[in-house]
ChimeraX commands (.cxc) that place a marker at each C-alpha (Angstrom):
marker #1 position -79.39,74.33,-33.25 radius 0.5
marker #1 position -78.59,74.22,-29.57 radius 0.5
marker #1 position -76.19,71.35,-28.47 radius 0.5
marker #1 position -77.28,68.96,-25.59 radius 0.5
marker #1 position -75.46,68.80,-22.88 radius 0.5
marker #1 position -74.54,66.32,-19.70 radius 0.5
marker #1 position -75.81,66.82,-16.75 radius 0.5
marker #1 position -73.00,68.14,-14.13 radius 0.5
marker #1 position -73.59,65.69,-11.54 radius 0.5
marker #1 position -73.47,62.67,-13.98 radius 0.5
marker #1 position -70.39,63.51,-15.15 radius 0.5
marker #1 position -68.43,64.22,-12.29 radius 0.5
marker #1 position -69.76,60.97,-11.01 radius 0.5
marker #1 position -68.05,59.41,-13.85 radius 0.5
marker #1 position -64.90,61.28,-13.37 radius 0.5
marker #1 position -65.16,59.88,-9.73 radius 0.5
marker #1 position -65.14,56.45,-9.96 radius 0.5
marker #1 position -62.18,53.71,-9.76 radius 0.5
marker #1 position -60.79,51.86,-12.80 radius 0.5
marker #1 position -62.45,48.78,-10.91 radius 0.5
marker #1 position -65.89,50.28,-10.75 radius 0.5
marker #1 position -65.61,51.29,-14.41 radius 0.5
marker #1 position -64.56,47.87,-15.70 radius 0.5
marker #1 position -67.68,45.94,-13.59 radius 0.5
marker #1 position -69.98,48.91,-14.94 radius 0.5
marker #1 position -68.37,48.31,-18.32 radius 0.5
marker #1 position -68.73,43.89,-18.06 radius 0.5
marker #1 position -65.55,43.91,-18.36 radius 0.5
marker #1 position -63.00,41.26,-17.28 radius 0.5
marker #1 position -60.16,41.95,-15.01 radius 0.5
marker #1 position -58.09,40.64,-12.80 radius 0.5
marker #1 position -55.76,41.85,-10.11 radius 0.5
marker #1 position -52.10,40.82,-10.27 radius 0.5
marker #1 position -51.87,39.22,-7.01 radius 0.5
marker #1 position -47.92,39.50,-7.51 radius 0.5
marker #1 position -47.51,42.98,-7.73 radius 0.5
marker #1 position -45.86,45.19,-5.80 radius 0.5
marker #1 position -46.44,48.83,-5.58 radius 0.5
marker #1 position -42.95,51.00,-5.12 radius 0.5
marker #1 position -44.59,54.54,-3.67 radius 0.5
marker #1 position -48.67,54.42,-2.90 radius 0.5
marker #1 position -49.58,51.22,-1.37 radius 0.5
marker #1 position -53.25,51.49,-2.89 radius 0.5
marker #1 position -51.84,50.75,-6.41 radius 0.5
marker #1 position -52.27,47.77,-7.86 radius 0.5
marker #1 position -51.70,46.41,-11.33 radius 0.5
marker #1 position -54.78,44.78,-13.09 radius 0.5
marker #1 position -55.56,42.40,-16.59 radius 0.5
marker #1 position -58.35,43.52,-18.18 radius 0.5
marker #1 position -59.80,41.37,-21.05 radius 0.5
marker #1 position -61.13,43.35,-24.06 radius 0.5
marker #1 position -62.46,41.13,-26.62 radius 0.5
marker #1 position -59.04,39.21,-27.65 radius 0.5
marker #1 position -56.88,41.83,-26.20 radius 0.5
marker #1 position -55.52,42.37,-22.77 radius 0.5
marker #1 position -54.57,45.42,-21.02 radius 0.5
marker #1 position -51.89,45.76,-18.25 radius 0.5
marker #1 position -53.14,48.81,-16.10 radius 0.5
marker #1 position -51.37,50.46,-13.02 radius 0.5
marker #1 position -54.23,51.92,-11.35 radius 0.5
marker #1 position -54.37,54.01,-7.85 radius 0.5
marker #1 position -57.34,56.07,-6.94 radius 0.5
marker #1 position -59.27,57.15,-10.28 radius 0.5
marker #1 position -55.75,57.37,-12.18 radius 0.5
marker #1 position -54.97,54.25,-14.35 radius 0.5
marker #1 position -52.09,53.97,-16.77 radius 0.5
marker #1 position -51.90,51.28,-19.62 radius 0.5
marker #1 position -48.23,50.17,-19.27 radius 0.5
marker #1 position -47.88,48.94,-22.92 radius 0.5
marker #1 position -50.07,51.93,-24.36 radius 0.5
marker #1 position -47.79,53.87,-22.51 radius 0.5
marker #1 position -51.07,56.26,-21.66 radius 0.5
marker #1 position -53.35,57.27,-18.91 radius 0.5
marker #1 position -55.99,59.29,-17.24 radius 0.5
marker #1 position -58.43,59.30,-15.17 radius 0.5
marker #1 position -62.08,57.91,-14.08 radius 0.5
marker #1 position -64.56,56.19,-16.34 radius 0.5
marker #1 position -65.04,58.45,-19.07 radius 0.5
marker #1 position -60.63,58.24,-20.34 radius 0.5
marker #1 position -60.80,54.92,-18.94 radius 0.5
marker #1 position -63.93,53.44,-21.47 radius 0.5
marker #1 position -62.67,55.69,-24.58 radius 0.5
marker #1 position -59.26,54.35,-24.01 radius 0.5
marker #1 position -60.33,50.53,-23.84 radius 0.5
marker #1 position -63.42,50.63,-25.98 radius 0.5
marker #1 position -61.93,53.18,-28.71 radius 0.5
marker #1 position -65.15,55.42,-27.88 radius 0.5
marker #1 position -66.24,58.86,-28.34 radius 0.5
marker #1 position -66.65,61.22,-24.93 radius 0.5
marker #1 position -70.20,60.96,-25.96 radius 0.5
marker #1 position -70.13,57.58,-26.58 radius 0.5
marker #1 position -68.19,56.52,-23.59 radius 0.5
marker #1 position -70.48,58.81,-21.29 radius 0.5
marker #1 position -73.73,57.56,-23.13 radius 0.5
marker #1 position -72.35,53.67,-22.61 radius 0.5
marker #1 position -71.54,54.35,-18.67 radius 0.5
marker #1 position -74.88,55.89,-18.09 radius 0.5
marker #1 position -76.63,52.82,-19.54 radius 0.5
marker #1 position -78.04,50.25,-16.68 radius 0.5
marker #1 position -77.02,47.07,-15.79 radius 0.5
marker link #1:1,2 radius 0.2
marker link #1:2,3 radius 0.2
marker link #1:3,4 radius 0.2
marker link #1:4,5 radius 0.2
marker link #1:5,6 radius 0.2
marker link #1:6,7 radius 0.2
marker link #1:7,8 radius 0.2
marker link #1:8,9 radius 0.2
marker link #1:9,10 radius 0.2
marker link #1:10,11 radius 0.2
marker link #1:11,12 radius 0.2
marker link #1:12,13 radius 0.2
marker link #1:13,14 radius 0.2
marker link #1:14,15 radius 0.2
marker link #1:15,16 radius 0.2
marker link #1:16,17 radius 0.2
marker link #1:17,18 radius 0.2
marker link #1:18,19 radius 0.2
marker link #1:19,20 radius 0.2
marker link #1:20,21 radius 0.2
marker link #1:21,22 radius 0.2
marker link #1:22,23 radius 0.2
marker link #1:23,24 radius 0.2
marker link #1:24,25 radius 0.2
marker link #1:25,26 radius 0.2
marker link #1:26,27 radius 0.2
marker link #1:27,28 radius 0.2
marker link #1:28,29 radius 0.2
marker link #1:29,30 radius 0.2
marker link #1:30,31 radius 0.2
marker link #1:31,32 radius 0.2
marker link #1:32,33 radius 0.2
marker link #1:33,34 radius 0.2
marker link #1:34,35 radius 0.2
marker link #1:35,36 radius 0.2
marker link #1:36,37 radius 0.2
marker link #1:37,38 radius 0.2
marker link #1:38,39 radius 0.2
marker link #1:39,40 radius 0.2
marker link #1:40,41 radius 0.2
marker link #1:41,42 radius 0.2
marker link #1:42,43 radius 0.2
marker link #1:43,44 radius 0.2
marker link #1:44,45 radius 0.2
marker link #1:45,46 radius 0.2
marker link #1:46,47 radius 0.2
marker link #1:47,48 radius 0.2
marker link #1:48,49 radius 0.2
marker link #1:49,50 radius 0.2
marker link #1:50,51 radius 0.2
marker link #1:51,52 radius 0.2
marker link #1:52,53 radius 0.2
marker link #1:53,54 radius 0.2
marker link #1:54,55 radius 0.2
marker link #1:55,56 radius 0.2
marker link #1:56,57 radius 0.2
marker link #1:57,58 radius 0.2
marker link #1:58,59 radius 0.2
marker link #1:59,60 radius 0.2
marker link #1:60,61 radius 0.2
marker link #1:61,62 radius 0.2
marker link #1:62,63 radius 0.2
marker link #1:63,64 radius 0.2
marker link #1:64,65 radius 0.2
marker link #1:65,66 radius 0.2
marker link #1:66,67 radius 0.2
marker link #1:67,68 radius 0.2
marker link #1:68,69 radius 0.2
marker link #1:69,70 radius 0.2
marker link #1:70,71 radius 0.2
marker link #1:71,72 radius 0.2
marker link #1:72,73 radius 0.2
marker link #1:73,74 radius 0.2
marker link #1:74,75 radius 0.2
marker link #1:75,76 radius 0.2
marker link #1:76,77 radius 0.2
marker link #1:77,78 radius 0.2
marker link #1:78,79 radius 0.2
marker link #1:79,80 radius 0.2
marker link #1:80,81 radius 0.2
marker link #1:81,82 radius 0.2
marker link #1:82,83 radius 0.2
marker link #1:83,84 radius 0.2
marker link #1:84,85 radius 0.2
marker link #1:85,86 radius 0.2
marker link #1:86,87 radius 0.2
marker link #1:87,88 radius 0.2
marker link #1:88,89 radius 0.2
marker link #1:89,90 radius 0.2
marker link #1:90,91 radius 0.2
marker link #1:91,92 radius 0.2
marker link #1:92,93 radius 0.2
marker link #1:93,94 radius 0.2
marker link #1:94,95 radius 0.2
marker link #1:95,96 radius 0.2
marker link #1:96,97 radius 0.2
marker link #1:97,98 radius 0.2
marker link #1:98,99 radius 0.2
marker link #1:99,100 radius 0.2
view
């Protein structure tokens, strides 16, 4: 039995976006910490993001994000929603292709 496969395009669109455009596709809510200060790449900011009862600290700049107590990180939607949701690739690709 033959395996089905993403489509290209979709996933390198996912691999594309922002941590902030994954946690709005994701109804997720964050915040931006408007006390932080970056030390090297000015676009890097540190956000809250509210998971169920848990929060996240993330570091994000670009599409890399890095969970500060987690001590991990990656990059675009796809490591961003199996990191916070616990998902699957497949799951996590199947939940960011979903509308709305």
């Amino acid at each position: 039995m033959r395996r089905k496969r993403f489509d290209p395009a979709l996933l390198a669109k996912l691999r594309s976006m922002t941590p902030q455009q994954t946690l709005d596709r994701l109804g997720l809510h964050w915040q931006r910490d408007p006390d932080f200060r970056p030390q090297k790449d000015p676009r890097t900011a540190r956000l809250y993001v509210t998971v169920g009862s848990s929060v996240f600290e993330l570091v994000v700049t670009g599409v890399r994000w890095y969970d500060t107590r987690a001590e991990r990180g990656g990059g675009g939607a796809i490591d961003l929603a199996m990191h916070l949701l616990r998902l699957s690739f497949v799951d996590a690709v199947k939940r960011l292709s979903q509308d709305g």
